[in-house]
C-alpha distance (Angstrom), angle and dihedral (degrees) to the residues before:
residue distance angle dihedral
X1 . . .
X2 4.14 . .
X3 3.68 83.1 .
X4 3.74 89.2 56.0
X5 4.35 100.3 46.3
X6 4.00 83.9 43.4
X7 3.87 91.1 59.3
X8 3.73 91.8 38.1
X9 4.19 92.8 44.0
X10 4.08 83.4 55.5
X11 3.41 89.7 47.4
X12 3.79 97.5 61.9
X13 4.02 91.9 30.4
X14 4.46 81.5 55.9
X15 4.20 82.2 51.1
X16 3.78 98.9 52.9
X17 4.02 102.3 49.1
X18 3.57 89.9 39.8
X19 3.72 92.8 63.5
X20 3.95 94.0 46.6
X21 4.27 92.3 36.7
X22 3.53 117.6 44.0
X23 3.70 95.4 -161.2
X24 3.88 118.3 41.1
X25 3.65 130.8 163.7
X26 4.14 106.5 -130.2
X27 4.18 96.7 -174.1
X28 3.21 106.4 -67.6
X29 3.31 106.5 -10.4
X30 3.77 139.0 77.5
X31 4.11 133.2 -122.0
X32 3.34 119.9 -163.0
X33 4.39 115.8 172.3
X34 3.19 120.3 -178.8
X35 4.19 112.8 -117.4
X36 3.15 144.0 -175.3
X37 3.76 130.2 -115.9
X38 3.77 106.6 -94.7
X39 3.43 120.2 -118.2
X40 3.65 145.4 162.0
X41 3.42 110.2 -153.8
X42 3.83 99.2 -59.8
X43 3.60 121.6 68.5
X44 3.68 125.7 -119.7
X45 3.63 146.4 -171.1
X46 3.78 108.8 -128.6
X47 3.80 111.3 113.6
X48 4.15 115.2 -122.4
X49 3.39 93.6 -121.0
X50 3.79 111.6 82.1
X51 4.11 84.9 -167.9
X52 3.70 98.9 90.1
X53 3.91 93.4 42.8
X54 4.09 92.2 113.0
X55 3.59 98.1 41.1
X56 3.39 88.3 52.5
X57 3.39 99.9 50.6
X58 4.09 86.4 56.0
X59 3.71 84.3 53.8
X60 3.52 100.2 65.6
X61 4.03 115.7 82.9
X62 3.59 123.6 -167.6
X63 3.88 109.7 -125.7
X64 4.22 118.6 -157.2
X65 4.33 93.8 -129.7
X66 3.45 119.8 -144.2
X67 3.70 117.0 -107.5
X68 3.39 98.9 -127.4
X69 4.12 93.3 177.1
X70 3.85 123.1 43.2
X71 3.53 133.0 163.9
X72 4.00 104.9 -99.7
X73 3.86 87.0 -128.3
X74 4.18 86.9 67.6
X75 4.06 79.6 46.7
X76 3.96 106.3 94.0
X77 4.00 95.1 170.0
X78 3.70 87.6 148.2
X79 3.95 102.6 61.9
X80 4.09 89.2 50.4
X81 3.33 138.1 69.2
X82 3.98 134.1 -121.8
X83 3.40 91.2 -110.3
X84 4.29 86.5 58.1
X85 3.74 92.8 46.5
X86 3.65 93.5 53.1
X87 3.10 97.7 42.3
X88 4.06 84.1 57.5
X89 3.51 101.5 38.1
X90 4.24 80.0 63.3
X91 3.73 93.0 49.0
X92 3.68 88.3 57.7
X93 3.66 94.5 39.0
X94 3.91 88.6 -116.4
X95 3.89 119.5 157.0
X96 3.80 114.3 -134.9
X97 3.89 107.1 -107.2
X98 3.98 124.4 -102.1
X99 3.78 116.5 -103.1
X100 3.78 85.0 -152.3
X101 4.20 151.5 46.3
X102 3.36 123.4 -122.5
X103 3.71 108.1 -154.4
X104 3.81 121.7 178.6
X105 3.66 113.3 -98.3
X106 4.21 120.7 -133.4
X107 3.81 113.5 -161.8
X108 3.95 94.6 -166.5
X109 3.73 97.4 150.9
X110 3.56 141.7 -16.6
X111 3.51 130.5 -93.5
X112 3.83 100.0 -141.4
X113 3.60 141.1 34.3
X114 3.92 126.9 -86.9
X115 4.04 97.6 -131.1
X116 3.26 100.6 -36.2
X117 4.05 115.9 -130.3
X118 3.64 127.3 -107.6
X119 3.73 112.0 -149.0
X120 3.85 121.2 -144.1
X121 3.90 110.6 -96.1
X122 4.02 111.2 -105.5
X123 3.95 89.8 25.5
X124 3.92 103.2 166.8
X125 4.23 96.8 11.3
X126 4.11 97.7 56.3
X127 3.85 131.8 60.9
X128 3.15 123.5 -104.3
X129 3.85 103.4 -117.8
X130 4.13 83.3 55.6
X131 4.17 109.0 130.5
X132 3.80 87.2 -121.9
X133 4.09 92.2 59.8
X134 3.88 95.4 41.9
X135 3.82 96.4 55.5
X136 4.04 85.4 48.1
X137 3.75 88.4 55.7
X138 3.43 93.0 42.4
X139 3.59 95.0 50.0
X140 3.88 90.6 46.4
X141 4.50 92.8 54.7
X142 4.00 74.2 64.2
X143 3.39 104.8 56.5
X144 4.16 90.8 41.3
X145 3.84 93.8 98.8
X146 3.67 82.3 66.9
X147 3.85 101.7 48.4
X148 3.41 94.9 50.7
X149 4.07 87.5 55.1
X150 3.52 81.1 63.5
X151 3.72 101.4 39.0
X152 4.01 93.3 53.5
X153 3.93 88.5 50.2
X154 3.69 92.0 55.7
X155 3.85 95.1 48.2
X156 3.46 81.6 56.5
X157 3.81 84.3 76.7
X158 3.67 115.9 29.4
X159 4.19 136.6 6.4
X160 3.81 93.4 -89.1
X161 3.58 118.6 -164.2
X162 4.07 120.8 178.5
X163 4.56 90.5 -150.4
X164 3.32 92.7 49.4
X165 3.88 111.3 34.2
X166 4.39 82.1 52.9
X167 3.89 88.1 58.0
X168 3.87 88.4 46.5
X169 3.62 102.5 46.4
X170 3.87 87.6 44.3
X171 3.98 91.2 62.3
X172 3.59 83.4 50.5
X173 3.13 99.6 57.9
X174 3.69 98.7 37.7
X175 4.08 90.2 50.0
X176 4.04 86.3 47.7
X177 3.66 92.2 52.2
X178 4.17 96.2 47.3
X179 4.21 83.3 49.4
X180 3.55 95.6 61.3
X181 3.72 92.8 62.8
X182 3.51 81.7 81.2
X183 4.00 112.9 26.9
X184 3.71 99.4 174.0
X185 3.43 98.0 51.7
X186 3.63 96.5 42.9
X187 3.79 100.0 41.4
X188 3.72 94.3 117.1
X189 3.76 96.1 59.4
X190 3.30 102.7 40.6
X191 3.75 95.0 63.9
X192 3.65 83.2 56.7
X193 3.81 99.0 57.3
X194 4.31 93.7 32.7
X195 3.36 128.3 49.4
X196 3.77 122.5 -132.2
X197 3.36 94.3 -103.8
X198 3.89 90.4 64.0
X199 4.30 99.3 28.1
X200 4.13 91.0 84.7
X201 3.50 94.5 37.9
X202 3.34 91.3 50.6
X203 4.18 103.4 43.8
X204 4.21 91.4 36.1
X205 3.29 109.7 129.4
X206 3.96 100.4 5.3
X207 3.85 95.5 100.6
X208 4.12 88.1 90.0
X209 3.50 92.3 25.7
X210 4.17 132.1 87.4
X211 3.79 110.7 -154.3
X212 3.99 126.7 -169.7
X213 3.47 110.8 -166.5
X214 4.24 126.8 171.9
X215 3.21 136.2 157.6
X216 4.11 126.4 -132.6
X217 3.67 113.5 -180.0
X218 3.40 148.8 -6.5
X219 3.26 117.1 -120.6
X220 3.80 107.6 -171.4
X221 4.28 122.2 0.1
X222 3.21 111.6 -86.2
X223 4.29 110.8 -114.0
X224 3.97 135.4 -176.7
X225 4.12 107.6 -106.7
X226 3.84 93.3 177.2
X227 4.10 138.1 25.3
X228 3.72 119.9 178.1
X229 3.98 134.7 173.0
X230 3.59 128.0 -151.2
X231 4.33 139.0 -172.5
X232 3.52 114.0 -126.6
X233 4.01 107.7 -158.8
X234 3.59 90.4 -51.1
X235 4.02 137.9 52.1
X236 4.12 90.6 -122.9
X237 3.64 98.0 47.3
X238 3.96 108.7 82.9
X239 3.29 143.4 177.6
X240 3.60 136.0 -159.2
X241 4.10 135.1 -160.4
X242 3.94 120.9 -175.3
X243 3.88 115.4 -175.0
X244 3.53 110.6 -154.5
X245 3.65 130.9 -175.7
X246 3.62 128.7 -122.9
X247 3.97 124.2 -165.0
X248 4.85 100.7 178.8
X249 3.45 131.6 143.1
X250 3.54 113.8 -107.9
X251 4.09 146.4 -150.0
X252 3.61 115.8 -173.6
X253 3.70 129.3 160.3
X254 3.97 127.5 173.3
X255 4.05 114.1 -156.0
X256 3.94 125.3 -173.0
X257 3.90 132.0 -135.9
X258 3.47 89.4 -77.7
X259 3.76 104.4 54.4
X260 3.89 97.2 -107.0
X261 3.92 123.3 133.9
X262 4.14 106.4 -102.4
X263 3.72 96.0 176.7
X264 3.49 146.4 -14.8
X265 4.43 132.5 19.4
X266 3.78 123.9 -73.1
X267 3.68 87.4 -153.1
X268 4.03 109.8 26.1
X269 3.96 120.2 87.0
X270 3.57 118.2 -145.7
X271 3.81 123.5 -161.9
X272 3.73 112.4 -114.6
X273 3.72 134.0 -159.3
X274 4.14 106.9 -163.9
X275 3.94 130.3 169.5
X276 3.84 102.7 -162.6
X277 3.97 111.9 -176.9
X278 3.46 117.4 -148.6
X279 3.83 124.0 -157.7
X280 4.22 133.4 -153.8
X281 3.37 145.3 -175.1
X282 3.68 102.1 -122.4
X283 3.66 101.0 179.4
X284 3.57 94.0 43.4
X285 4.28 110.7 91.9
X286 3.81 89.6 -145.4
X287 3.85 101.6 35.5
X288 3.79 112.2 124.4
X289 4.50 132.8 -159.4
X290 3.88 111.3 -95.3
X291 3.87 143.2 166.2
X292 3.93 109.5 -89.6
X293 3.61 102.6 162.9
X294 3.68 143.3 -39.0
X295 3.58 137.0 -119.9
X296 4.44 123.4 -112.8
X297 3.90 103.4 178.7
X298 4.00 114.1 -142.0
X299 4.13 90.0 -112.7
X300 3.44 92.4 58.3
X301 3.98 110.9 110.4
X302 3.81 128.9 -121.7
X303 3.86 124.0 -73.2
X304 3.43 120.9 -114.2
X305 4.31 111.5 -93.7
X306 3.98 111.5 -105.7
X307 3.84 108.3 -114.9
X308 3.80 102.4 -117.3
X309 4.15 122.0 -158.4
X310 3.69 124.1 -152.4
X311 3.59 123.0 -153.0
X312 4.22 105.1 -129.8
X313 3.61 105.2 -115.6
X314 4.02 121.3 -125.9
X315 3.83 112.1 -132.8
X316 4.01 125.0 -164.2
X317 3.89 120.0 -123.5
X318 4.07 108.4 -82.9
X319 3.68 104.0 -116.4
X320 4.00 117.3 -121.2
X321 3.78 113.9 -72.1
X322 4.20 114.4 -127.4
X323 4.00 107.2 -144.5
X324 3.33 126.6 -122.9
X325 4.02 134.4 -106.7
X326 3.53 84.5 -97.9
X327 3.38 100.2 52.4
X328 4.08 91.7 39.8
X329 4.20 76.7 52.8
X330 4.26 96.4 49.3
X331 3.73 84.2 48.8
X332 3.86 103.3 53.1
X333 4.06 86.3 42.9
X334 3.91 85.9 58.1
X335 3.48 96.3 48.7
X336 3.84 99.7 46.7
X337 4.11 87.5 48.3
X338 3.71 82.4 54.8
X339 3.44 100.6 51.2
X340 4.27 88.1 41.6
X341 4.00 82.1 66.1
X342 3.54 97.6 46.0
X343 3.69 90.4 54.2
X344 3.55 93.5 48.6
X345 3.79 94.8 51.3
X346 3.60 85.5 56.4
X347 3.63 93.8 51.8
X348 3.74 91.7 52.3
X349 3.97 98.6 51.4
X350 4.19 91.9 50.1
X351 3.83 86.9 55.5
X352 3.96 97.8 45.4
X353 3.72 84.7 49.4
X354 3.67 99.0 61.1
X355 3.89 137.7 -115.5
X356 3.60 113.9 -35.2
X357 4.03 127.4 -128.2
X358 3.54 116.9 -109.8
X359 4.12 120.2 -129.9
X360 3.02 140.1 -156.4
């Protein structure tokens, strides 16, 4: 019987510092429960096992940190060297700082154009079988070699087709030129149909200006006279420019602040020859055809000049001038030479009178 309550008494006592020691030697033998990591709450980073405590404690290292922020009064830059601030900047694991920037760079058009065209003289006023036109033509067979360089490079890209890109980039253009009757209002789309080479070219000036624009007819198809490709810093990134020409009908009339026609007819169409280039971003997925520039030969004439109105200005009264010492000097000159001939007038009567009586 005492053997039995001393095994079950060692029992329980085995129980009780197992649950508050997770390793505990019981004779000869170990046991080992699995606990968790005490905690009351809030949770902590000491390890259950007191075991390791020491080693550790030898683990941990003290490391000097850099002081990455000072006060610039501890800063004295100016009594050391270069040599003694790099040598510093490498204690505290500092890298020396950049003398420059770097922003991203966005290539979305070019700034120039890629051999610009040169239309034939008399394009839209001469016939076609003029001497003029045939040696342009002729000279433009030559320089096909070169085009179609140009042409296979862009196919590379995108399905191009010559009919059908004209038609397109003429409702661009027509849709660009209805938007800027309003440029405030339409500022969002236009930067999607012009690039920004062309947007302040295109809106200068229109800020005290009203301009009603519409087209009436076409008068011939419009057709691409010129494609060209260009490298932008790289070999991938390309560019492309296709002049096309445009032969419409137009209306245009310019009015000023005040109301009054500046230039051009509200109600006559003119007949208008216009090479418009437009510009892409070939090697970009989402890049999209807009207006970049357009083309005014050297033979065409002079525009008309813009009738410009002037507001009369209102001026206040001038106040009374003060003369000079000069004048005040002319002045009192004058009137002593008067009264000099006054005198002698006098002087001249008494003696044609005769000698006067004296009295007493």
């Amino acid at each position: 019987m005492a053997a039995l309550l001393s095994k079950t008494l060692a029992n329980q006592t085995q129980r009780i510092i197992t649950k508050q020691l997770p390793l505990f030697a019981v004779g000869s033998s170990e046991v080992i429960i699995d606990l968790k990591q005490p905690c009351r709450g809030l949770p902590t980073s000491k390890h259950w096992n007191p075991k390791w405590r020491l080693l550790r404690k030898k683990k941990f290292m003290k490391i000097d940190l850099p002081t990455f922020v000072q006060l610039k009064k501890d800063r004295k830059d100016e009594d050391r060297t270069p040599d003694e601030i790099r040598k510093d900047m490498k204690k505290e694991g500092r890298l020396p700082p950049r003398t420059f920037q770097e922003l991203p760079l966005n290539f979305s058009c070019t700034r120039s154009l890629i051999d610009e065209y040169k239309p034939p003289e008399g394009d839209g006023r001469q016939s076609l079988l003029s001497s003029k036109l045939l040696s342009e033509s002729v000279s433009k067979m030559m320089k096909g070699p070169k085009s179609i360089k140009h042409v296979r490079k862009l196919k590379k890209y995108e399905d191009f087709q010559e009919t059908e890109f004209a038609q397109e980039a003429q409702d661009i253009y027509v849709e660009a030129q209805t938007l800027l009757q309003d440029v405030y209002k339409n500022q969002d789309r236009l930067h999607e149909l012009v690039t920004e080479k062309a947007f302040p070219e295109m809106v200068h000036g229109l800020e005290t200006k009203t301009m009603r624009w519409s087209i009436t007819e076409t008068v011939e198809p419009a057709k691409v006279v010129h494609i060209r490709t260009e490298e932008v810093l790289t070999s991938d990134n390309l560019f492309a420019q296709v002049t096309v020409r445009m032969h419409t009908k137009q209306i245009l009339a310019i009015y000023d602040r005040f109301g009054r026609l500046m230039y051009g007819d509200p109600n006559l169409p003119k007949s208008v020859v216009e090479y418009v280039i437009f510009e892409k971003w070939i090697s970009d997925t989402y890049g999209r055809w807009r207006i970049h520039g357009k083309l005014i030969p050297d033979w065409m004439g002079p525009r008309d000049s813009l009738l410009k109105t002037y507001r009369v200005p209102t001026f206040d009264p001038l106040p009374p001038e003060e003369p000079d010492d000069k004048d005040k000097t002319l002045k009192k000159r004058d009137v002593e030479s008067d009264d000099d001939v006054d005198a002698k007038d006098e002087d001249d009567k008494d003696s044609k009178s005769g000698p006067r009586l004296a009295t007493a």
